[in-house]
C-alpha positions in Angstrom: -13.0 -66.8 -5.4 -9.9 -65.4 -3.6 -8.3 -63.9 -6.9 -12.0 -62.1 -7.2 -11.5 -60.6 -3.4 -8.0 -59.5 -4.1 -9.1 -57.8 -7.4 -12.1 -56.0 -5.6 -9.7 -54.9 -2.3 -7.4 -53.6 -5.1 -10.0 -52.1 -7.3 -11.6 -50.1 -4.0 -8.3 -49.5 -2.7 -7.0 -47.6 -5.8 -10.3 -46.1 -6.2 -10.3 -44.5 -2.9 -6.7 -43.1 -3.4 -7.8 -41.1 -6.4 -11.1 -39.9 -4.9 -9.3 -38.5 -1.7 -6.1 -37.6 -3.8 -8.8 -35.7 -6.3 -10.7 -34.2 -3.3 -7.0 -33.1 -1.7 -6.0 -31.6 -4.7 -9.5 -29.9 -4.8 -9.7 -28.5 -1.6 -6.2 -27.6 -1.7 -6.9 -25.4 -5.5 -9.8 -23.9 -3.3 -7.6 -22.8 -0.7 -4.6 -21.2 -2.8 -7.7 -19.0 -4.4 -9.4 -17.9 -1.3 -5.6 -16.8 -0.2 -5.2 -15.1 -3.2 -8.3 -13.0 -2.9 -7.5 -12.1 0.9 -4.0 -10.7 -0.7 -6.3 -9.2 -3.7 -8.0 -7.5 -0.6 -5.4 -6.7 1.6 -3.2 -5.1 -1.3 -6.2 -3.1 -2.8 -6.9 -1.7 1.0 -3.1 -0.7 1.9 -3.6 0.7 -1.7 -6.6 3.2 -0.5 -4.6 3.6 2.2 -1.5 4.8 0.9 -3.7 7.3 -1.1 -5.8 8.8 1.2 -2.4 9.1 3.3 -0.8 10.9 0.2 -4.0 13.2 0.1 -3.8 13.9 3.8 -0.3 14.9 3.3 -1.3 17.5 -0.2 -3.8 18.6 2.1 -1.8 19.6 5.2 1.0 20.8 2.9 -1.7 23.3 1.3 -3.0 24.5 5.0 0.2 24.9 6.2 0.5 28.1 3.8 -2.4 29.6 5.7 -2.6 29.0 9.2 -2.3 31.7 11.4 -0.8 30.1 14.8 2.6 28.4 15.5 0.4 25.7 17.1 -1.8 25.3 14.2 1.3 25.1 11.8 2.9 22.8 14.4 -0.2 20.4 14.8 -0.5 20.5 10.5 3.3 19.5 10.3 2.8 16.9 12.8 0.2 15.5 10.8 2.4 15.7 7.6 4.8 13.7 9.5 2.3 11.2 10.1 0.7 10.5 7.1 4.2 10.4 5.3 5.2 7.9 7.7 2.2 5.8 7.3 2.1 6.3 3.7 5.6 4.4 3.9 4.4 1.5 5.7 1.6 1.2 3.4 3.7 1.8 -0.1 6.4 -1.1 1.6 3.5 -3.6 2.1 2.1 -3.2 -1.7 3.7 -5.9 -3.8 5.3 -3.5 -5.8 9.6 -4.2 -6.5 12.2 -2.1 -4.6 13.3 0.1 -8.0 9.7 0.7 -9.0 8.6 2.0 -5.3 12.3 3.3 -4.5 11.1 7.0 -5.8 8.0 7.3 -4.1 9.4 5.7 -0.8 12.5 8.9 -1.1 10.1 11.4 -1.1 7.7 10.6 1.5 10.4 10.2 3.7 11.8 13.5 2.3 8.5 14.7 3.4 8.2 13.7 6.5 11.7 14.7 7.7 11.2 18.2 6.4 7.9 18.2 8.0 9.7 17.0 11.2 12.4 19.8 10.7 9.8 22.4 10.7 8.0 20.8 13.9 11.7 21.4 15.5 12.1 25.2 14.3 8.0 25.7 14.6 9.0 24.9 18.5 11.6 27.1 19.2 9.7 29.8 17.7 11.2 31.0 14.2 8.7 31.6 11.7 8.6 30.2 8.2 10.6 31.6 5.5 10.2 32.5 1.8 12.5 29.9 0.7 10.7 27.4 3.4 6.8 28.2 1.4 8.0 27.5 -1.7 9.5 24.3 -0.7 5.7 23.3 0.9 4.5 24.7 -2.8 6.8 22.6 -4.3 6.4 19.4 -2.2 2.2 20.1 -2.3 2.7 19.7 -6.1 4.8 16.4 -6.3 2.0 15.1 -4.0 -0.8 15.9 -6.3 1.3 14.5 -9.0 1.9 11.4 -7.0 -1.8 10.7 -5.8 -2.9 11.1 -9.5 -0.4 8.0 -10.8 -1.6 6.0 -8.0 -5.3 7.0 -8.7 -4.7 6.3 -12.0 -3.0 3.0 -11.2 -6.1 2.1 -8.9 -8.4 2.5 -11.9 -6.5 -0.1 -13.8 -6.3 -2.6 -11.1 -10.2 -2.2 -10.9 -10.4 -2.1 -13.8 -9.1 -5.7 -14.1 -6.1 -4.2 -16.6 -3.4 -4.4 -13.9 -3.3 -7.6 -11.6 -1.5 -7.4 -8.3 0.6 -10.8 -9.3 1.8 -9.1 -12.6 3.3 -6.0 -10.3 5.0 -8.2 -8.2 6.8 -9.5 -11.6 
């Protein structure tokens, strides 16, 4: 009789180590994946972000060219300064290695000190030269350029061919 007790305290006691082991390990699977998707999400939004940012800054770049007023110009390169600056902190938040971004992350900061630059001289009243257009033109371009890789890289992460974890790698 008391051998059949020990078996059965030994029997439940092992049993209920696997259940709650089982159901740790369970709850702990769950966990890691709904983590995962909150990165999925907070990647794929910084990602928007970083391309809208790149659009406002093509955008400003290409009004720049035509405004009339020093304030206007002013309050466009402003802008420009912002939305290369943000763009930044967006492109340094994707999980995306220092030698793959290091490009991108050099010219919006190129950007947004020329931008700055031409807040400075905007201020103290000298007006744009040639030389100072064509370097807008220029820079206008390589952000087209840019937003179309990262649009195109957007598409294949929707797309499901590109997976944030394999661009960390």
């Amino acid at each position: 009789m008391e051998m059949t007790k020990k078996r059965m305290f030994y029997t439940l006691s092992v049993t209920m180590i696997v259940v709650f082991s089982t159901t740790y390990a369970i709850l702990m699977t769950l966990e890691r994946q709904d983590y995962r998707n909150y990165l999925q999400g907070e990647y794929s939004k910084n990602m928007y972000d970083l391309i809208n940012n790149i659009e406002n800054i093509e955008d400003n770049l290409g009004k720049s060219a035509v405004v009339n007023t020093k304030e206007q110009r002013m309050m466009i390169f402003e802008d420009i300064y912002r939305a290369a600056t943000s763009a930044n902190d967006k492109l340094n938040s994707l999980p995306i290695p220092v030698e793959a971004s290091q490009d991108t992350t050099k010219f919006l900061s190129q950007v947004g000190d020329y931008s700055y630059s031409l807040v400075k001289a905007n201020s103290d009243g000298r007006e744009l030269s040639d030389e100072e257009y064509k370097t807008i033109e220029r820079l206008e371009e390589q952000s087209n350029n840019l937003k179309n890789q990262l649009n195109n890289m957007l598409a294949d992460i929707n797309q499901g061919d590109i997976r944030w974890d394999e661009i960390r790698k």
